[in-house]
C-alpha positions in Angstrom: 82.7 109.5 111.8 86.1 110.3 110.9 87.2 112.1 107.5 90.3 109.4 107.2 87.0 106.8 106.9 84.7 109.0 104.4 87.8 109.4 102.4 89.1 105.5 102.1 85.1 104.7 101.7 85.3 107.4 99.1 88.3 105.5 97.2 87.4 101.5 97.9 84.0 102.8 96.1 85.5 105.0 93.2 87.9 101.7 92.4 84.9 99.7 92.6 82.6 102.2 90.5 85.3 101.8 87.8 86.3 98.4 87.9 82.6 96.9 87.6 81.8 99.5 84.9 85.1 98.3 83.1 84.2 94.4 84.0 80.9 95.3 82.4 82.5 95.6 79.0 82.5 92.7 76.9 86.2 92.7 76.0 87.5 93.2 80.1 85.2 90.2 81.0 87.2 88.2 78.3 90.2 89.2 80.0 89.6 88.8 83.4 87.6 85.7 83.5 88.6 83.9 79.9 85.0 82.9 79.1 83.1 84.3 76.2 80.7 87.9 77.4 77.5 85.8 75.9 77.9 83.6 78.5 77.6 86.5 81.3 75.3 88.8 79.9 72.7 89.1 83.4 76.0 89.6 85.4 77.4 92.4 83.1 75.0 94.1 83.5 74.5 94.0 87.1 78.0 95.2 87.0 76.7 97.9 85.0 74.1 98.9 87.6 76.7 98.5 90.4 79.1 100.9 88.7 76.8 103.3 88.1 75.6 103.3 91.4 79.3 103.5 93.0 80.5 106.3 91.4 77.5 109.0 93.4 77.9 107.2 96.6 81.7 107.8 96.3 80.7 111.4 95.9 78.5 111.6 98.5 81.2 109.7 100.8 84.0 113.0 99.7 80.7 115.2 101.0 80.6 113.1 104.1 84.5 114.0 104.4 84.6 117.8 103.6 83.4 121.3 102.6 81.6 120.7 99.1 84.1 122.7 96.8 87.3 120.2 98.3 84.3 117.3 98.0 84.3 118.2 94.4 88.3 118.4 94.0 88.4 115.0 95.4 86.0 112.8 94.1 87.4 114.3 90.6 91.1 113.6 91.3 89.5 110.1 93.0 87.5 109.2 88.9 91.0 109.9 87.5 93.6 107.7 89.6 90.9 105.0 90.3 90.5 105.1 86.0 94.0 104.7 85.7 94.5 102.1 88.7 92.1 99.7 86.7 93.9 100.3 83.1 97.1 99.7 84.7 95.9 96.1 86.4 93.8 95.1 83.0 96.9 95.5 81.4 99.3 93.9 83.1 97.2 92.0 86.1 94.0 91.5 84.6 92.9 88.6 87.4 93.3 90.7 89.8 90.1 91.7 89.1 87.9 88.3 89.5 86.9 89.2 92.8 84.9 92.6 91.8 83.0 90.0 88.7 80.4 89.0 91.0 80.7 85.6 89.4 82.5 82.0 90.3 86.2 82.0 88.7 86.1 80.6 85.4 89.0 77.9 84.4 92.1 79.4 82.6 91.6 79.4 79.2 94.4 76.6 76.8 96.9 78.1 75.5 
């Protein structure tokens, strides 16, 4: 396949790896879906598992895509702008992320 594929496949699953490992943090579920964590606890962690599992295949998607020392370069550089991508929408956009929770949309909380 092509190295423009690897290399998107490489990024959607870095900015997944990170949002669901970010989701999977009690405060961040808050955020995003306005219901207590207590309430999601089996899907949290499922987002845990998820993350974790995102992050290597996004590695092994920059392998698919080049030599192993770029590989390396790129999924590194890929952690750090996919980090910051996901701090920048929780601050500012945090709904964006309902569709990474795994879970049905919860109602806005009362303000």
């Amino acid at each position: 396949m092509s190295e423009l594929f690897w290399l998107i496949a490489a990024a959607a699953l870095s900015f997944s790896g990170m949002a669901w490992l970010a989701l999977a943090m009690e405060v961040h579920w808050g955020q995003v879906m306005h219901q207590h964590a207590d309430d999601a606890a089996h899907t949290r962690g499922w987002l845990r598992r998820l993350g974790a599992a995102a992050l290597p295949l996004s590695l092994l998607a920059c392998l698919m895509a080049d030599r192993p020392s770029m590989a390396a370069l790129v999924w590194i550089m890929l952690l750090a702008g996919s980090a910051v991508a996901v701090a920048m929408v929780l601050s500012r956009r945090a709904h964006w992320l309902r569709p990474w929770c795994l879970a049905p949309a919860a109602a806005p909380a009362a303000r």
